[in-house]
PyMOL Python script that loads the backbone (N, CA, C, O; Angstrom):
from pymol import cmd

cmd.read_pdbstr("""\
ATOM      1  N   UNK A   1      -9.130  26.632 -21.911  1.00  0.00           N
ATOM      2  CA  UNK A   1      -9.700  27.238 -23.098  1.00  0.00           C
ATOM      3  C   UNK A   1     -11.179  26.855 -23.178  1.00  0.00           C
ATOM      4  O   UNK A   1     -11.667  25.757 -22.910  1.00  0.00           O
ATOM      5  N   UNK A   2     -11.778  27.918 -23.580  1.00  0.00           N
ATOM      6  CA  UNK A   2     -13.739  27.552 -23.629  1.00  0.00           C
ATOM      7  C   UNK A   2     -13.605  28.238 -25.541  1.00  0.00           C
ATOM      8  O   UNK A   2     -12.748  28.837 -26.191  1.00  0.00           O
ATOM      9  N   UNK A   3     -15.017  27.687 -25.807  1.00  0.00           N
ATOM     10  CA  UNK A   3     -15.682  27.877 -26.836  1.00  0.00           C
ATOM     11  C   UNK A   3     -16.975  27.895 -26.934  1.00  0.00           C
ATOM     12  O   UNK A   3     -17.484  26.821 -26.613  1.00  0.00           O
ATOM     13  N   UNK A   4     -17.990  29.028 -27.385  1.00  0.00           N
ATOM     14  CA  UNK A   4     -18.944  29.524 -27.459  1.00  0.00           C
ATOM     15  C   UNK A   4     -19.688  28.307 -28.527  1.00  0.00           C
ATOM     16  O   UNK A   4     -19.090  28.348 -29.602  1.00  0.00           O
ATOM     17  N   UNK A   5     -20.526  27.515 -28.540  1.00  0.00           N
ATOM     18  CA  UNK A   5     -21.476  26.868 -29.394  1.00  0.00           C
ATOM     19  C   UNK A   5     -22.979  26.970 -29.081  1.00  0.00           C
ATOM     20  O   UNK A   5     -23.574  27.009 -28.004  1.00  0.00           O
ATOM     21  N   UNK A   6     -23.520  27.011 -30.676  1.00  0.00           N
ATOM     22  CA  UNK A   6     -25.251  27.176 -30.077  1.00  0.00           C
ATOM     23  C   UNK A   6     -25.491  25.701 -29.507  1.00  0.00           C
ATOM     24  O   UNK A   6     -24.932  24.604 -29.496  1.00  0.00           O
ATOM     25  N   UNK A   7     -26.671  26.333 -29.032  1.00  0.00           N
ATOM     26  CA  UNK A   7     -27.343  24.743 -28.666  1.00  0.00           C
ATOM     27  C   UNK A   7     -28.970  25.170 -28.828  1.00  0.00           C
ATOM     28  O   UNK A   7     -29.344  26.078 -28.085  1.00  0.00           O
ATOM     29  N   UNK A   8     -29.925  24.601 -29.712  1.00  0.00           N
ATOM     30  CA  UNK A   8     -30.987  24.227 -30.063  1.00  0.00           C
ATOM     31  C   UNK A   8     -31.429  23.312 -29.190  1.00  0.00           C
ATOM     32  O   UNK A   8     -30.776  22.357 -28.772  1.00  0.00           O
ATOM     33  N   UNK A   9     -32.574  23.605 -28.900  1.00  0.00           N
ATOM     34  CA  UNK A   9     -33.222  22.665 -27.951  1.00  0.00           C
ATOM     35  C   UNK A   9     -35.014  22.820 -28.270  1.00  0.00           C
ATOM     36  O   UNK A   9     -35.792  23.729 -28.559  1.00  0.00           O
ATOM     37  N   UNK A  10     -35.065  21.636 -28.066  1.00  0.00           N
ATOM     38  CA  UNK A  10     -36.836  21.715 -28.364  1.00  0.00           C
ATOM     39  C   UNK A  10     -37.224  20.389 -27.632  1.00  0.00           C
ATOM     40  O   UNK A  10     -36.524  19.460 -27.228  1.00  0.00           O
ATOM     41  N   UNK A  11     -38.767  20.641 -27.590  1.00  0.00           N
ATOM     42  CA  UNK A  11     -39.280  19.144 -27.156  1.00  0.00           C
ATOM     43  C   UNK A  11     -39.544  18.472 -27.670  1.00  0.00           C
ATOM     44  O   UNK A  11     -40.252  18.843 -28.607  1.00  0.00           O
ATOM     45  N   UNK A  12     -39.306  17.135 -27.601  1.00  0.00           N
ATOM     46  CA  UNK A  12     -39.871  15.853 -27.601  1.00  0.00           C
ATOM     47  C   UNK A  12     -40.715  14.941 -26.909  1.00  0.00           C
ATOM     48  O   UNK A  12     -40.413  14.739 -25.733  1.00  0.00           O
ATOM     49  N   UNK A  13     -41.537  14.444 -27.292  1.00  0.00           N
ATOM     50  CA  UNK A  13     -42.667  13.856 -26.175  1.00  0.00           C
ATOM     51  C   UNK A  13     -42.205  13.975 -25.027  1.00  0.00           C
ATOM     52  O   UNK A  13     -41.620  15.056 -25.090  1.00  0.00           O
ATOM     53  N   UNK A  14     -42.054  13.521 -23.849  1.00  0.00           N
ATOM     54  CA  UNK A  14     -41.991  14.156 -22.382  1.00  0.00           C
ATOM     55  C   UNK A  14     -40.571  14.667 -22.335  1.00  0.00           C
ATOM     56  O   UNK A  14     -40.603  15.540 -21.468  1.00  0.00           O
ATOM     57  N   UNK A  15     -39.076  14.568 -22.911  1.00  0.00           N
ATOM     58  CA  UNK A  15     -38.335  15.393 -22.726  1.00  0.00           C
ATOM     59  C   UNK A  15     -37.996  16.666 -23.636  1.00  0.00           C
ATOM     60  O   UNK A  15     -38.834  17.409 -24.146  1.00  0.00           O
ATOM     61  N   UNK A  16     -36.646  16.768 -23.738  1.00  0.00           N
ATOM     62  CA  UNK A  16     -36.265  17.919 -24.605  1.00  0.00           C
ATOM     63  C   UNK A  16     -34.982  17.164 -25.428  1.00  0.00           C
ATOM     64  O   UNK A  16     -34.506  16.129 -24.961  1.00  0.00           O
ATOM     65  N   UNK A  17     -34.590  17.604 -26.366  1.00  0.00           N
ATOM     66  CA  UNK A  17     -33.899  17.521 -27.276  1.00  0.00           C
ATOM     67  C   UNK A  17     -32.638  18.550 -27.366  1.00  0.00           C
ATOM     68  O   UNK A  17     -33.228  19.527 -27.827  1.00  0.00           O
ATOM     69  N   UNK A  18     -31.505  18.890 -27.246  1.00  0.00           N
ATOM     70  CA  UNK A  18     -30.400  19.730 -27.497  1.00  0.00           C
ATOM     71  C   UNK A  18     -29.431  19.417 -28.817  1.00  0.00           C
ATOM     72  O   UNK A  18     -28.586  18.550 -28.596  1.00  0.00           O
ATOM     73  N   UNK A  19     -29.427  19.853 -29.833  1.00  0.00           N
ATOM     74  CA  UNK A  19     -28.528  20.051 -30.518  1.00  0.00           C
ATOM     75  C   UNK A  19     -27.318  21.022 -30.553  1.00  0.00           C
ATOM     76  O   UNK A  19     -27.444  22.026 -29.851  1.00  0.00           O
ATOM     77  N   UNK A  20     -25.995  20.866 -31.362  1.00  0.00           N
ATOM     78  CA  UNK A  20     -25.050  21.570 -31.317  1.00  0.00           C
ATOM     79  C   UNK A  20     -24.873  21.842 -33.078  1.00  0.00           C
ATOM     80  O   UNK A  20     -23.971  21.134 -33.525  1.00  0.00           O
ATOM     81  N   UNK A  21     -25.359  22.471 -33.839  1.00  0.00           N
ATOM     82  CA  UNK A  21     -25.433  22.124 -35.107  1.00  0.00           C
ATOM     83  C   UNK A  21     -24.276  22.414 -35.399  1.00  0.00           C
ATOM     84  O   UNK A  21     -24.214  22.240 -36.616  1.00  0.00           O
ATOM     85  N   UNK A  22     -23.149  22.810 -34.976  1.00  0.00           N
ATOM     86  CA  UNK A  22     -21.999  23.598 -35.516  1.00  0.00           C
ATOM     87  C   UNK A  22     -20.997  21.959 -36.012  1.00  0.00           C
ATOM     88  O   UNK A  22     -20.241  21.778 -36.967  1.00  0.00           O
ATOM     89  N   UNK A  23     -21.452  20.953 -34.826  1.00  0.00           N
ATOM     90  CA  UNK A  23     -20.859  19.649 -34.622  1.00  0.00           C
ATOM     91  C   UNK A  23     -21.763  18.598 -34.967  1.00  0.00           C
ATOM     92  O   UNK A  23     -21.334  17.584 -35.519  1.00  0.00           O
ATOM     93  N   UNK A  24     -22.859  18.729 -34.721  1.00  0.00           N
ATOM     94  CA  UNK A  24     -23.999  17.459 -35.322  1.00  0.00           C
ATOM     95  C   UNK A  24     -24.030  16.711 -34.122  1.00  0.00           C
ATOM     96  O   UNK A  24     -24.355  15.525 -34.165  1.00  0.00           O
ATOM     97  N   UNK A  25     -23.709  17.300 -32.980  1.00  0.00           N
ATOM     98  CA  UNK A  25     -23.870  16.281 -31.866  1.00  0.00           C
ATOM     99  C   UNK A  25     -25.253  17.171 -30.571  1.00  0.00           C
ATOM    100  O   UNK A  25     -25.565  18.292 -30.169  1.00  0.00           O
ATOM    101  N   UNK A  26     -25.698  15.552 -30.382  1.00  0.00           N
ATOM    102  CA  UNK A  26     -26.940  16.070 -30.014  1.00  0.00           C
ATOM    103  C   UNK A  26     -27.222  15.319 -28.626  1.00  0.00           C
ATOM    104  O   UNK A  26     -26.685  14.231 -28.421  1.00  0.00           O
ATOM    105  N   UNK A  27     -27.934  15.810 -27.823  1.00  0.00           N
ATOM    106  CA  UNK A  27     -28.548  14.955 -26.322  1.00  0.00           C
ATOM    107  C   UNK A  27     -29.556  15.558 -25.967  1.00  0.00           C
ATOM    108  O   UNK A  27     -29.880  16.648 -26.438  1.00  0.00           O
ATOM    109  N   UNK A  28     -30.359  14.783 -24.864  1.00  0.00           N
ATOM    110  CA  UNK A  28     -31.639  14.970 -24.137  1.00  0.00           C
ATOM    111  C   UNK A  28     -31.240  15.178 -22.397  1.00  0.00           C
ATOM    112  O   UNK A  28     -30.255  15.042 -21.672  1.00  0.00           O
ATOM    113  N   UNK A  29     -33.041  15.697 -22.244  1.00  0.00           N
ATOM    114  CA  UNK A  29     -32.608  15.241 -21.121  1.00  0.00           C
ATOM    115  C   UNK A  29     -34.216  15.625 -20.901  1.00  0.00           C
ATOM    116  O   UNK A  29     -34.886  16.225 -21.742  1.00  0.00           O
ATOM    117  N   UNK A  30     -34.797  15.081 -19.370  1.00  0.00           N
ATOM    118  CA  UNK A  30     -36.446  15.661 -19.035  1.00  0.00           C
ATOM    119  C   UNK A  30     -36.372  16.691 -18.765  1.00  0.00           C
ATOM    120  O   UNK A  30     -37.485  16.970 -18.320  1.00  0.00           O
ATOM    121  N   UNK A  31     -35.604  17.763 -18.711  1.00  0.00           N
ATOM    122  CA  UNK A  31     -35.876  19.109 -18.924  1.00  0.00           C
ATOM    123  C   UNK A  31     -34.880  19.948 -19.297  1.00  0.00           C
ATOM    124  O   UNK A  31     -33.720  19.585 -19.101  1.00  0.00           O
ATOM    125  N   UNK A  32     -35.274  21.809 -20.183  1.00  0.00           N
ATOM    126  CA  UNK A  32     -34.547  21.584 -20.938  1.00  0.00           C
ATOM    127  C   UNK A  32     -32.803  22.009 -20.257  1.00  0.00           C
ATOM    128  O   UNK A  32     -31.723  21.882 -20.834  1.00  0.00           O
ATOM    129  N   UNK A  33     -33.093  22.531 -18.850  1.00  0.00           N
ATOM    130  CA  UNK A  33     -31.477  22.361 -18.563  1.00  0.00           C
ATOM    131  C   UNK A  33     -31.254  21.090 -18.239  1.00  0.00           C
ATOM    132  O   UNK A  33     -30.061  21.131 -17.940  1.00  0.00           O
ATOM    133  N   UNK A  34     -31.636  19.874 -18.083  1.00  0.00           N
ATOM    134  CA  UNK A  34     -31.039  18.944 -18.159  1.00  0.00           C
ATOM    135  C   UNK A  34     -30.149  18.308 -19.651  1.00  0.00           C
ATOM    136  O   UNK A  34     -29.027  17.819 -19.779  1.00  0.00           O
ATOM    137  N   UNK A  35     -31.405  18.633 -20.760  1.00  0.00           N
ATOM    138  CA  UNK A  35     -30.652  18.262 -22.076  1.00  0.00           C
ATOM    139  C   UNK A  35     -29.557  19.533 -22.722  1.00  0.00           C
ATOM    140  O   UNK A  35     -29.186  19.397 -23.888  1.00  0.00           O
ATOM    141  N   UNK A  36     -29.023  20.870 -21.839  1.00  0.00           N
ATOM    142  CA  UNK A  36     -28.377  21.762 -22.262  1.00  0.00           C
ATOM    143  C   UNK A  36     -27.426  20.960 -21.508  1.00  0.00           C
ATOM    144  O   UNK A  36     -26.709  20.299 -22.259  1.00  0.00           O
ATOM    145  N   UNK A  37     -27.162  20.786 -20.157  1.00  0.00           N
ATOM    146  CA  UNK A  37     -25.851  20.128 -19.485  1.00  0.00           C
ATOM    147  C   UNK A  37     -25.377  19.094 -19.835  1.00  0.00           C
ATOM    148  O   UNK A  37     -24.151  19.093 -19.947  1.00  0.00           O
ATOM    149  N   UNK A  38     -26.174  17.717 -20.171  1.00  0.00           N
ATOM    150  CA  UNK A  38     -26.507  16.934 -21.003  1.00  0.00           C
ATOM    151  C   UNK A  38     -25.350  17.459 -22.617  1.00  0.00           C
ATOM    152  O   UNK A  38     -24.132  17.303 -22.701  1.00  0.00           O
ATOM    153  N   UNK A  39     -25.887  17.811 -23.222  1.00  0.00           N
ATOM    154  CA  UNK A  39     -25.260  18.497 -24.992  1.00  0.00           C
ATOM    155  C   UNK A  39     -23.688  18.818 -24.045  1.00  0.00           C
ATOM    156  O   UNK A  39     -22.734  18.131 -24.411  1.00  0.00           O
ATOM    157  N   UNK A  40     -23.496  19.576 -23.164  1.00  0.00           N
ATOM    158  CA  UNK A  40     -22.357  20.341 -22.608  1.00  0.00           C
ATOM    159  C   UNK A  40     -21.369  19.269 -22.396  1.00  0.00           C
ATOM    160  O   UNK A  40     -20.241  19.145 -22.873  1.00  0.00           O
ATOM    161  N   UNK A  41     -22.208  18.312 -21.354  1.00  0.00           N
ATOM    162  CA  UNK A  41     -20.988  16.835 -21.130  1.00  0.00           C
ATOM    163  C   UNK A  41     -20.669  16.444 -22.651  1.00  0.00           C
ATOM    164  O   UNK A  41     -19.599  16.827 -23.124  1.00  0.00           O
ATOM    165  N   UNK A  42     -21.739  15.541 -23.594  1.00  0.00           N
ATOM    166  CA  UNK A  42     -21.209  15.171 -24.705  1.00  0.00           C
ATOM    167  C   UNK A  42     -20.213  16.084 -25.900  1.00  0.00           C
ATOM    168  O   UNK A  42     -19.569  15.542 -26.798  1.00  0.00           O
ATOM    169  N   UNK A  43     -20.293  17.864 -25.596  1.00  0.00           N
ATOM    170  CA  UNK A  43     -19.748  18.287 -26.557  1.00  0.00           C
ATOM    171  C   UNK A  43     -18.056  18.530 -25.800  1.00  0.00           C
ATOM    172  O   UNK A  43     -17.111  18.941 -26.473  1.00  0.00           O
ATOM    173  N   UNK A  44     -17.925  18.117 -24.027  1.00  0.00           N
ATOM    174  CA  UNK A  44     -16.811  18.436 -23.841  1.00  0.00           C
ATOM    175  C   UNK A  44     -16.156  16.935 -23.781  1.00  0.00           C
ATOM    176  O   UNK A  44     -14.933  16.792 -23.762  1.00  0.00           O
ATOM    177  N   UNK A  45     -17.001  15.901 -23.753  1.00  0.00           N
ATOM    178  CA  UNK A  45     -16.216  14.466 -24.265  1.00  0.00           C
ATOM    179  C   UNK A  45     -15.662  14.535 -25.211  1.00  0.00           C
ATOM    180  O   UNK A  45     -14.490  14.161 -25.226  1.00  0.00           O
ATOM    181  N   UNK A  46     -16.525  15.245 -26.857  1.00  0.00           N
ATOM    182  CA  UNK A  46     -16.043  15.135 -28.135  1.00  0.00           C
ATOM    183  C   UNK A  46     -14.535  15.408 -28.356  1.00  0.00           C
ATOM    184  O   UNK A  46     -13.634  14.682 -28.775  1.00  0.00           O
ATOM    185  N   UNK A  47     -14.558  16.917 -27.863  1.00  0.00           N
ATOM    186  CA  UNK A  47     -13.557  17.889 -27.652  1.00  0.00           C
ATOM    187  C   UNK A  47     -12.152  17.134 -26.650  1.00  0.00           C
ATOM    188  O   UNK A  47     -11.012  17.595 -26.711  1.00  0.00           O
ATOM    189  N   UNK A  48     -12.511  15.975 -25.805  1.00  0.00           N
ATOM    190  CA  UNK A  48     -11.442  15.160 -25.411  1.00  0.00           C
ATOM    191  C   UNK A  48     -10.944  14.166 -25.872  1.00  0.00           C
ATOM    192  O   UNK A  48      -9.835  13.831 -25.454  1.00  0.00           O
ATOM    193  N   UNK A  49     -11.473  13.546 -26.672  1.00  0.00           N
ATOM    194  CA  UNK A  49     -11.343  12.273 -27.538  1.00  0.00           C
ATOM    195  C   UNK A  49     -11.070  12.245 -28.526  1.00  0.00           C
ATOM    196  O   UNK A  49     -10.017  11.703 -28.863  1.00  0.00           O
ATOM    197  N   UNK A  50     -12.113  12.962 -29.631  1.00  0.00           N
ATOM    198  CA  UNK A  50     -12.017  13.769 -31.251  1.00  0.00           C
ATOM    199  C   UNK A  50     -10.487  14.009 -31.482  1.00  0.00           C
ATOM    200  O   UNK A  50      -9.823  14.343 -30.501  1.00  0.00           O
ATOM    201  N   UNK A  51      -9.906  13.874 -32.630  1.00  0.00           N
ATOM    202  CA  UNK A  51      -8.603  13.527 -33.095  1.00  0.00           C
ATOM    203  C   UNK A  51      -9.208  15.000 -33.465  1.00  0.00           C
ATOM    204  O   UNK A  51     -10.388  15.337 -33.372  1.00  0.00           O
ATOM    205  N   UNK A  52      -7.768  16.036 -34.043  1.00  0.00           N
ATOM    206  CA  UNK A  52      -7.879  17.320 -34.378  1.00  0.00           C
ATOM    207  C   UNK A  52      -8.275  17.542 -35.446  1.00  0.00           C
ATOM    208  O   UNK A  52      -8.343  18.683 -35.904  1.00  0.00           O
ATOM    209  N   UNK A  53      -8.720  16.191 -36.247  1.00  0.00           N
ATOM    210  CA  UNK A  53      -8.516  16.078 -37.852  1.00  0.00           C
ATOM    211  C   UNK A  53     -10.157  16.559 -37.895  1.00  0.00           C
ATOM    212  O   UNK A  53     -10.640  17.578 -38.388  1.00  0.00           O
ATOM    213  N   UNK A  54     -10.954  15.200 -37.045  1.00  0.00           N
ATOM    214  CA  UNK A  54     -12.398  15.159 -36.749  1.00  0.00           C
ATOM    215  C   UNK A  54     -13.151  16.624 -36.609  1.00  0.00           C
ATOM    216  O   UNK A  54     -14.097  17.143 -37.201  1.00  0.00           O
ATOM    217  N   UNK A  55     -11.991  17.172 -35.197  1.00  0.00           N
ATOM    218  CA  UNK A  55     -12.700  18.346 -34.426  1.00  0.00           C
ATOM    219  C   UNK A  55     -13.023  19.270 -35.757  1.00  0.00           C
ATOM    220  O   UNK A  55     -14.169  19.421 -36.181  1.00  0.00           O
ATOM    221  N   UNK A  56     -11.783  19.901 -36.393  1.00  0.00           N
ATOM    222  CA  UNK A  56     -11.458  20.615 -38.067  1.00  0.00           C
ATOM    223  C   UNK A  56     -12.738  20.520 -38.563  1.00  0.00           C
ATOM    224  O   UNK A  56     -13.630  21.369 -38.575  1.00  0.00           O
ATOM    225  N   UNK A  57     -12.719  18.803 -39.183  1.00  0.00           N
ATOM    226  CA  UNK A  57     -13.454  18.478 -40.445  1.00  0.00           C
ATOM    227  C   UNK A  57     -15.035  18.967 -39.758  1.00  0.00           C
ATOM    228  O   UNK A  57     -15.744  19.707 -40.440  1.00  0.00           O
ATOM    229  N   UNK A  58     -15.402  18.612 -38.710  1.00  0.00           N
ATOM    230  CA  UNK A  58     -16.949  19.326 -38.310  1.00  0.00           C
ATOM    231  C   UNK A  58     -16.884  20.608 -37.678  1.00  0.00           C
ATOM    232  O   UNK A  58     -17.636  20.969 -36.773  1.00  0.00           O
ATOM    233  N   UNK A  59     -16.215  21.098 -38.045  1.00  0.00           N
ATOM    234  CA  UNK A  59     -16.200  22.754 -37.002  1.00  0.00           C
ATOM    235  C   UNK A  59     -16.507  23.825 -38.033  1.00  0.00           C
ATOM    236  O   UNK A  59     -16.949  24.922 -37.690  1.00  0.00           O
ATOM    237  N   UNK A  60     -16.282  23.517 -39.236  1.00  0.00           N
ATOM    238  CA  UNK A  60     -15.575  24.396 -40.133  1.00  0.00           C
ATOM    239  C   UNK A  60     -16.557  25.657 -40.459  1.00  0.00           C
ATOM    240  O   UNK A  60     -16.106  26.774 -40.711  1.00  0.00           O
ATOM    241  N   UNK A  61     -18.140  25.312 -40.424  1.00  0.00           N
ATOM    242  CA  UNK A  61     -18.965  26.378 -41.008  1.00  0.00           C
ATOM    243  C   UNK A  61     -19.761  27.375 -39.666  1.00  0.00           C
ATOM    244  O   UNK A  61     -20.182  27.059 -38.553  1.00  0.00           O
ATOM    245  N   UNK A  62     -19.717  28.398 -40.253  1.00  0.00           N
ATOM    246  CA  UNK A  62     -20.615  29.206 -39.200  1.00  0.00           C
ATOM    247  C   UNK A  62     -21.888  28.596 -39.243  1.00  0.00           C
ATOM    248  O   UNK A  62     -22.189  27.723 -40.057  1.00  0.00           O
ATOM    249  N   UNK A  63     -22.789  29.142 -38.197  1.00  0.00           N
ATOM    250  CA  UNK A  63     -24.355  28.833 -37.942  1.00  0.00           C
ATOM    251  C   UNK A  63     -25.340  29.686 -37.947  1.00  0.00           C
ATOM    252  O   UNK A  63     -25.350  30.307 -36.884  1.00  0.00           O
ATOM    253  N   UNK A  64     -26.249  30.027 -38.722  1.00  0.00           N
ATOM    254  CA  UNK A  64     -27.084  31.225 -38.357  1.00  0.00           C
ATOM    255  C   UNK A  64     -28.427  30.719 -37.637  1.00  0.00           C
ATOM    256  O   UNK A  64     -28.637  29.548 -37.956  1.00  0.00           O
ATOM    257  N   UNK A  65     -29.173  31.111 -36.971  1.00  0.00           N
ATOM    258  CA  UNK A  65     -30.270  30.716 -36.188  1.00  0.00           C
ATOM    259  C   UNK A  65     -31.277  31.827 -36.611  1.00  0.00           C
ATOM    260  O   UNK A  65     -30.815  32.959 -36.460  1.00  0.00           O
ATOM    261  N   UNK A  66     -32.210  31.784 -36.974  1.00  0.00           N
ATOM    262  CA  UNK A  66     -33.101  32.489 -37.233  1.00  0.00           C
ATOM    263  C   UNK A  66     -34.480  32.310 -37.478  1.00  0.00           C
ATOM    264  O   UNK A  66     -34.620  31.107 -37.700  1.00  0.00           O
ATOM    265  N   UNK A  67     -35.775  32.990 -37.566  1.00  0.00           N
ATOM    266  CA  UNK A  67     -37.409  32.533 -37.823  1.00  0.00           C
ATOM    267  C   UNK A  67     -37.375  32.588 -38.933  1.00  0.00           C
ATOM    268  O   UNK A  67     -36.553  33.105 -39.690  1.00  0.00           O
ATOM    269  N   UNK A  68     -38.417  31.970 -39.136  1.00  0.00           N
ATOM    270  CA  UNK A  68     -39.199  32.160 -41.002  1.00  0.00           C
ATOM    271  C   UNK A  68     -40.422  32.126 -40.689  1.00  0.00           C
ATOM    272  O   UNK A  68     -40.884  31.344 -39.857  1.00  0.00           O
ATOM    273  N   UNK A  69     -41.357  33.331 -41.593  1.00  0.00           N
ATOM    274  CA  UNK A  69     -42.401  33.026 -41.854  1.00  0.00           C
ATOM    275  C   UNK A  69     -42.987  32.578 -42.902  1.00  0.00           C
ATOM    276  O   UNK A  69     -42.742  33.111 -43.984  1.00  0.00           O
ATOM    277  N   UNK A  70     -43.894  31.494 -42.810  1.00  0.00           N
ATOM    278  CA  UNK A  70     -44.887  31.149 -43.653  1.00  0.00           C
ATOM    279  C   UNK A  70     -46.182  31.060 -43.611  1.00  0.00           C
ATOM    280  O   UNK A  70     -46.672  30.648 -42.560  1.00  0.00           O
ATOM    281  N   UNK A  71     -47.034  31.404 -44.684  1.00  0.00           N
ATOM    282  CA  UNK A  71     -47.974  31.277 -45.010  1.00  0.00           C
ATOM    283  C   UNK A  71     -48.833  29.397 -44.752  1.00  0.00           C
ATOM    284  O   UNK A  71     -48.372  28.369 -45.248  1.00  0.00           O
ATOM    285  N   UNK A  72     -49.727  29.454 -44.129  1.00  0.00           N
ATOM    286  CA  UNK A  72     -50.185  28.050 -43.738  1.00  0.00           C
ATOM    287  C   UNK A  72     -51.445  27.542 -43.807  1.00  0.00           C
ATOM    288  O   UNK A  72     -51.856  26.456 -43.400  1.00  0.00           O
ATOM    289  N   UNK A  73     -52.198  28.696 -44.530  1.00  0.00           N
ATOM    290  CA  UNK A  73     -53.391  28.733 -44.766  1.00  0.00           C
ATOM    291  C   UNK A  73     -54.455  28.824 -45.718  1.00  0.00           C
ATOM    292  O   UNK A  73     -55.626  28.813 -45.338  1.00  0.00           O
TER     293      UNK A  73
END
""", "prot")
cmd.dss("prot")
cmd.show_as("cartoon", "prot")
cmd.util.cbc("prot")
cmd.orient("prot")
């Protein structure tokens, strides 16, 4: 069984950053497919360990991803 999760990623001083916001679990790595494979190992550890109660209690809300503009000037 697979499951579709976002993953956010941005930089941080010399690496990158990956989040999973759906779970709150997050990893790096020096580049950004390293911190996407990286997020992938830690979100398929969670998913092995995580009691069903855990997996539930953080799964529960959708995620929307989207821009905003603002004014900055």
């Amino acid at each position: 069984m697979s499951k579709r999760l976002t993953a956010v990623i941005h930089r941080e001083g010399d690496g990158f950053v990956a989040l999973c916001p759906e779970l709150d679990i997050a990893s790096q790595g020096d580049s950004i497919e390293a911190a996407r494979d990286n997020l992938r190992e830690a979100l398929e550890l969670f998913f092995e360990y995580a009691s069903p109660g855990e997996v539930q209690e953080r799964l529960g809300e959708e995620v929307f991803v989207t821009q905003v503009e603002v004014a900055c000037g």
